[in-house]
C-alpha positions as CSV (number, residue, x, y, z in Angstrom):
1,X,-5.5,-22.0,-29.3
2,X,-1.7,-21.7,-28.5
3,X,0.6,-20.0,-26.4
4,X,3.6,-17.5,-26.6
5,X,6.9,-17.9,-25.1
6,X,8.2,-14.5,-24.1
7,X,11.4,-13.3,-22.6
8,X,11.3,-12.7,-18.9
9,X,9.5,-10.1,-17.6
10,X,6.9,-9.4,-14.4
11,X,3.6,-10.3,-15.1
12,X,2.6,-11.3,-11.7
13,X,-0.5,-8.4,-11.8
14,X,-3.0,-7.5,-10.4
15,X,-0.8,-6.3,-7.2
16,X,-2.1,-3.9,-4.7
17,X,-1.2,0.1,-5.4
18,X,-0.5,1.8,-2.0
19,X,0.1,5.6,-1.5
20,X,3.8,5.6,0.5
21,X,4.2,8.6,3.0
22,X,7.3,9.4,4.1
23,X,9.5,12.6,6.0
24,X,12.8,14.2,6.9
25,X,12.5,16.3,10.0
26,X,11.8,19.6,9.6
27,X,10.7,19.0,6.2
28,X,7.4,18.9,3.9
29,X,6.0,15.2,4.1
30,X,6.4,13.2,0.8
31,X,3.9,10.7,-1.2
32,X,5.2,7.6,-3.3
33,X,3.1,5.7,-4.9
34,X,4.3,1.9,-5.4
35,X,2.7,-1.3,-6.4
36,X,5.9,-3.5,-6.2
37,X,4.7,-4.1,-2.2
38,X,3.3,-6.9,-0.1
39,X,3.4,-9.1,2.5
40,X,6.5,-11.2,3.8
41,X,5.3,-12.3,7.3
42,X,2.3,-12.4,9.6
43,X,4.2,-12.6,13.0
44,X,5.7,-10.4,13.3
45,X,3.7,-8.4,10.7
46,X,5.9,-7.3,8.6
47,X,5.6,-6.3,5.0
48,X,8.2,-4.7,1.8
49,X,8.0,-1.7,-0.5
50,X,10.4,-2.0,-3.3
51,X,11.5,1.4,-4.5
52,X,14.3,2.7,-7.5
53,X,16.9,4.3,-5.8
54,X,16.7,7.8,-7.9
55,X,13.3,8.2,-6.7
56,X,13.4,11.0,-4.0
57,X,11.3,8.8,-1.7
58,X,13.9,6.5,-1.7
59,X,16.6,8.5,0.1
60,X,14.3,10.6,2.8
61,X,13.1,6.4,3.5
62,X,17.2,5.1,3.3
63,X,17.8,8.0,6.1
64,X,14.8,7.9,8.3
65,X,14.1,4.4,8.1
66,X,9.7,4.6,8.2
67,X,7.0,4.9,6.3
68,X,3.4,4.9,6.3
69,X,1.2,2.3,3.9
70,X,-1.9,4.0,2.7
71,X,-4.0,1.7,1.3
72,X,-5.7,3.0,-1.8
73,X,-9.9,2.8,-2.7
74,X,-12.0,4.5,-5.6
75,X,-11.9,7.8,-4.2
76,X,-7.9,8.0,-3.6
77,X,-6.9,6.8,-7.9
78,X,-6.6,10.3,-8.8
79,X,-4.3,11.5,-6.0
80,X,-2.5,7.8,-6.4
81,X,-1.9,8.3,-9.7
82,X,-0.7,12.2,-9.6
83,X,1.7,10.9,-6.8
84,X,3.3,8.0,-8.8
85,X,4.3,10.4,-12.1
86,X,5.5,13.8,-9.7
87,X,8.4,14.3,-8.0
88,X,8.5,15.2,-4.5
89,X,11.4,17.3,-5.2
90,X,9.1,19.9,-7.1
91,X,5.4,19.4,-5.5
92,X,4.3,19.4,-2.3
93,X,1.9,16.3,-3.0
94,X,-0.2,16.6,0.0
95,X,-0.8,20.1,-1.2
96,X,-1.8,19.8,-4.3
97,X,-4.2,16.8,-4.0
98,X,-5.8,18.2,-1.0
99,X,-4.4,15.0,1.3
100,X,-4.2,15.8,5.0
101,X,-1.1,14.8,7.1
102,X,-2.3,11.6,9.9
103,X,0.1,12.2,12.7
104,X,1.7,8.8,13.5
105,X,1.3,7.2,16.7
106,X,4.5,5.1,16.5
107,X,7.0,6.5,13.9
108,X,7.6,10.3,13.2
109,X,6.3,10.4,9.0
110,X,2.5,11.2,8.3
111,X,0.2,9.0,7.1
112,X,-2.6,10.5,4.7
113,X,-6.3,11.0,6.8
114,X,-7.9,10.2,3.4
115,X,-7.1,6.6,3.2
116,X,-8.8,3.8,4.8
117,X,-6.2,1.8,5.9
118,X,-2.5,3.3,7.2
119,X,0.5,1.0,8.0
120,X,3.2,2.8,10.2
121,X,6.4,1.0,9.5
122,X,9.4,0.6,10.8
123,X,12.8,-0.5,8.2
124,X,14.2,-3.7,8.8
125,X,16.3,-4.5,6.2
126,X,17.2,-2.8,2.9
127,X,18.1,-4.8,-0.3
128,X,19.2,-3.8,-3.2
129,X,17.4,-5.8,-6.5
130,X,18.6,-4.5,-9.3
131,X,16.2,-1.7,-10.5
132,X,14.8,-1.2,-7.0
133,X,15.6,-1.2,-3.9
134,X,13.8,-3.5,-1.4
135,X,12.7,-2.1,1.9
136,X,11.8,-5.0,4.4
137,X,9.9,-3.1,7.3
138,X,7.9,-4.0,10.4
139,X,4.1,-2.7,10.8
140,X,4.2,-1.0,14.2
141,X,1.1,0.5,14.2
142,X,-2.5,0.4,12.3
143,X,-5.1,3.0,12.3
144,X,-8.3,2.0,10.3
145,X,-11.6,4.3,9.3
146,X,-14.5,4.4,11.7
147,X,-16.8,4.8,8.6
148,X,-16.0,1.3,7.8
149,X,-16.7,-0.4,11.4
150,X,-20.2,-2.2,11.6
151,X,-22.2,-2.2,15.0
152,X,-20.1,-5.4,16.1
153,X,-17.0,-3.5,15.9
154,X,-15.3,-5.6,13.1
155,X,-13.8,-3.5,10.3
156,X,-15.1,-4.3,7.0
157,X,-11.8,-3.6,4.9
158,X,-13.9,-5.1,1.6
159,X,-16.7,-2.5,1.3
160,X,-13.6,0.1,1.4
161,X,-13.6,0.3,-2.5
162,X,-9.5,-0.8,-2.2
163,X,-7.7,-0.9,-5.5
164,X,-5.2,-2.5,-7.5
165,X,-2.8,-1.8,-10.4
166,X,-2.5,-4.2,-13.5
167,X,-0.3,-3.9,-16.4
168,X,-0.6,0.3,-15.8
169,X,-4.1,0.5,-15.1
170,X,-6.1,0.4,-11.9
171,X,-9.3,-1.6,-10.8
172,X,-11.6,-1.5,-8.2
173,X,-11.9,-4.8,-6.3
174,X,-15.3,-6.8,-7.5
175,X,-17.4,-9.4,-7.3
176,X,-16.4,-12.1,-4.4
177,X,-15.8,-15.5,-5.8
178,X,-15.0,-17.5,-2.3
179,X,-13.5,-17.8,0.9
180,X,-10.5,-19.0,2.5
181,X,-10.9,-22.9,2.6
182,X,-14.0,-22.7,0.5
183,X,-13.3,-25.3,-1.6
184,X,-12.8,-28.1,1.5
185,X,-15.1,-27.0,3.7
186,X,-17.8,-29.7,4.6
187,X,-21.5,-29.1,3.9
188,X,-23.6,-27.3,6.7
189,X,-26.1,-30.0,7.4
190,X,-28.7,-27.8,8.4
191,X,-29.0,-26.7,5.0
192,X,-29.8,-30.0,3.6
């Protein structure tokens, strides 16, 4: 068995694929959908969304400075997908997939009802990357599902179905395989 040396290229997959909401005043709400995002701090939270700069996302985010995360499950791939291949310029994407505006609590863009998760940001920073721009942003608000609260009142963000994008397909997130600090955690001695 061998390996291949290849010339440099992103193969850091799977990543997540997030449905990216965004609006001009007094115009139709937009949809992106990008799977160059992630996580860049925990306090404050704060997260990016990397974005090419011909994409008409990209300047209606430049000039307003928000946008909503939408966290993609099972049931949101079509509408994901049909969002990441039209332009906003010609469709009205909530529209045509049958998506429903979220008002915001903190920032003026929708989110998108459907989605388990949304992430109302707030621009930071904007860098540009070469083929994409790079738009640091801190989460200023989070509104999360009821259907996924159990009677304790914790939100079960697993049993959403949440997806991810790899080499230009999507999964559904599977079978668990640990926990955070599994593999040093000391033996319960009660179950001896």
């Amino acid at each position: 068995m061998g390996k291949q040396y290849w010339k440099p290229g992103n193969m850091l997959y799977p990543v997540p694929v997030v449905m990216v909401s965004c609006q001009r005043e007094g115009e139709k709400p937009n949809i992106i959908t990008a799977a160059w995002c992630g996580t860049t701090s925990s306090t404050p939270a704060m997260l990016y969304v990397s974005i090419r700069p011909e994409r008409y996302s990209h300047g209606i985010i430049s000039e307003t400075k928000e946008f909503v995360v939408n966290l993609v499950n099972r049931d949101l791939v079509f509408a994901t997908d049909y969002c990441g291949v039209k332009s906003g310029r010609d469709v009205d994407k909530y529209k045509e997939m049958n998506l429903t505006p979220l008002p915001s609590k903190q920032i003026a863009a929708p989110g998108i009802e459907e989605s388990p998760v949304n992430l109302e940001c707030r621009v930071v920073d904007i860098k540009s990357l070469g083929s994409h721009d790079m738009f640091l942003a801190e989460v200023v608000g989070v509104t999360v599902d009821d259907h996924y609260m159990d009677e304790t009142g914790k939100f079960n963000l697993n049993q959403t179905g949440l997806v991810a994008y790899s080499h230009g397909e999507y999964f559904e997130l599977g079978e668990k395989l640990g926990k955070f600090g599994y593999s040093v955690k000391k033996p319960d001695k009660k179950r001896r």
